[in-house]
ZAMARGU-4260 file (C-alpha; in steps of 0.2 Angstrom, whole numbers, plus 5000, padded with zeros to 4 digits):
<rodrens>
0) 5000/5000/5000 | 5007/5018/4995 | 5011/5028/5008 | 5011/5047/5007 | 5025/5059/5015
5) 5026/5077/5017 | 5044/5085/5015 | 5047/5103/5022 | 5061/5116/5021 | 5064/5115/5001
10) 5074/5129/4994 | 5063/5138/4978 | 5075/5127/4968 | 5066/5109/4973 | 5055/5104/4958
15) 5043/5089/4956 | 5059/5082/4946 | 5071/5084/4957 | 5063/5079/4971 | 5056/5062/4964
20) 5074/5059/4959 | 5079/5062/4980 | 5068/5050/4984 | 5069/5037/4969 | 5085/5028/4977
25) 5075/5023/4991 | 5061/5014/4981 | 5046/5016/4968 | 5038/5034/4969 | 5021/5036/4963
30) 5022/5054/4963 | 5031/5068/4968 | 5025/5085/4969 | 5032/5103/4974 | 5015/5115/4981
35) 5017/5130/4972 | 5009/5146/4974 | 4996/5147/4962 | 4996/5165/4960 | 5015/5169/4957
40) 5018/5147/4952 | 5035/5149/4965 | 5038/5135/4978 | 5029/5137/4993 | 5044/5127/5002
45) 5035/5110/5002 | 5028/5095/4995 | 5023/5078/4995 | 5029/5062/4989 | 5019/5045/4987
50) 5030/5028/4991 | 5023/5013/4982 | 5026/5003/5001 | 5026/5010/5018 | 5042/5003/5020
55) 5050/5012/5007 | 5042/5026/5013 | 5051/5023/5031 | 5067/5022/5023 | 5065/5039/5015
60) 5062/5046/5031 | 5074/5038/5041 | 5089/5043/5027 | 5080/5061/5022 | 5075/5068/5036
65) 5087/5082/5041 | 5098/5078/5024 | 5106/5096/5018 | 5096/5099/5000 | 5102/5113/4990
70) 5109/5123/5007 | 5093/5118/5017 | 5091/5103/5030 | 5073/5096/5024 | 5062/5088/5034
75) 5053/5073/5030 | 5040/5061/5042 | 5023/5055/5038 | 5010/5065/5027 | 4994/5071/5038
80) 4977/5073/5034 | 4971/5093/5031 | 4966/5099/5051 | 4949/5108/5047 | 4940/5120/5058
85) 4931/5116/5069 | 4914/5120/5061 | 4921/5108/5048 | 4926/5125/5034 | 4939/5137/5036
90) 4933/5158/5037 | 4940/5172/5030 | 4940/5190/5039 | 4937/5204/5029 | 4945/5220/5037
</rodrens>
């Protein structure tokens, strides 16, 4: 079963491509994607990669996680589903 990570602290210079390839040597990725903003499309310093097996995926953690990546010391752990408020949507204040 895939198992999804979140990886944090990328420099602007991380793209999907070169962050499926960090995470290639450690087993199959599904997928491997860099959030961007969608307004100005630059890194938001984040992403997500997909491991085909959980054990892969713990691999990639335990060799990732901290790893210097372009000057910056990423961190890698188990993806977490979205929190939502409380009222189950999120609100926006206008001022």
């Amino acid at each position: 079963m895939a198992s999804k990570l979140y990886v944090g602290s990328l420099s602007y210079g991380v793209d999907d491509n070169k962050l499926k390839e960090l995470f290639a040597e450690f087993g199959t990725v599904v997928s491997a994607q860099v959030i961007v903003d969608r307004d100005s499309n630059q890194s938001k310093g984040f992403g997500f990669v997909e491991m085909k097996t959980e054990d892969e995926a713990k691999a990639a953690i335990k060799a990732l996680n901290g790893k210097d990546v372009d000057g910056r010391s990423i961190v890698v752990n188990e993806a977490r589903p979205k929190a939502e408020h409380a009222s189950g949507s999120y609100s926006r204040r206008s001022f």
